[in-house]
N, C-alpha and C positions, 0 to 999 in steps of 0.2 A: 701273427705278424711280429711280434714284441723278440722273443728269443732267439723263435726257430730264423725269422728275419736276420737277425746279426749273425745269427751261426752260418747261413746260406752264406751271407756276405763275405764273411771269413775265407770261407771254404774257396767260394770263386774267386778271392785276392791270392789265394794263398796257388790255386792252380795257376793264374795267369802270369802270376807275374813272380812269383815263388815268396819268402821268408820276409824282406828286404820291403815288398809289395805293403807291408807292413806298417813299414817305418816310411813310405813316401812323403815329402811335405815337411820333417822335420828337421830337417837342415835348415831352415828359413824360421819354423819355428826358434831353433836356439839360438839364431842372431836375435833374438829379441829375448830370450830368457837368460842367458849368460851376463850380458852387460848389467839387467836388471839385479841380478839375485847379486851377482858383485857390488855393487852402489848399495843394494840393502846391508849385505853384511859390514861394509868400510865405515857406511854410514851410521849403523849401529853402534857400533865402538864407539864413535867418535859423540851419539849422541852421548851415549852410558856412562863415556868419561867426562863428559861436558855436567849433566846432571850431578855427578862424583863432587865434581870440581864447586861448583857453585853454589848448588841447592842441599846438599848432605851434609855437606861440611860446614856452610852456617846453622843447620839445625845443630849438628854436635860435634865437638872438635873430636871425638872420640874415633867415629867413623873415618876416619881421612886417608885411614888405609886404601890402595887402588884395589888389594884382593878383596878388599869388603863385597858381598852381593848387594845387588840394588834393591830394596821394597818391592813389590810386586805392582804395585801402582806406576811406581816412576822406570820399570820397565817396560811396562806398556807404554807408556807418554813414548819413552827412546823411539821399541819399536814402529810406534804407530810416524811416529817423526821422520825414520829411515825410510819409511812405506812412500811416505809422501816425496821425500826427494829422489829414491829411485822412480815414480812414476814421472816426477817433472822432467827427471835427465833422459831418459830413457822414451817418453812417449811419442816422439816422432820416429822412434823405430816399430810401433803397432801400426801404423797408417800404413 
């Protein structure tokens, strides 16, 4: 059931309805993955430089550089930060 199942499956999408039989469905998927992964990446920046801005540079005036990388802690804080405002902006396009 487990392999030869999906392989069967394959095979009869792939006769009926050709290549493309494939890819059904995902057009609608990417109205909803496009806006998201854009709001993730704008928002990213904008946390990175926010953290930059604030929290870095009261620890050390030294850092103040914007090419400086961020600690690996307060890159997660960003991302996990962006995460959350693309799902807020974005989740009435999952329904």
């Amino acid at each position: 059931a487990g392999i030869q199942g999906a392989i069967s499956l394959y095979r009869k999408i792939l006769q009926k309805e050709g290549i493309l039989g494939l890819w059904a469905g995902n057009g609608a998927n990417l109205l909803r993955v496009v806006p998201s992964k854009a709001v993730v990446f704008s928002s990213n920046d904008m946390y990175r430089d926010a953290i930059k801005r604030f929290i870095i540079n009261n620890e050390s005036s030294s850092s103040s550089s914007s090419s400086s990388s961020l600690p690996a802690h307060w890159s997660f804080v960003a991302g996990g930060m962006s995460g959350m405002t693309a799902t807020a902006v974005t989740y009435p396009l999952d329904l």
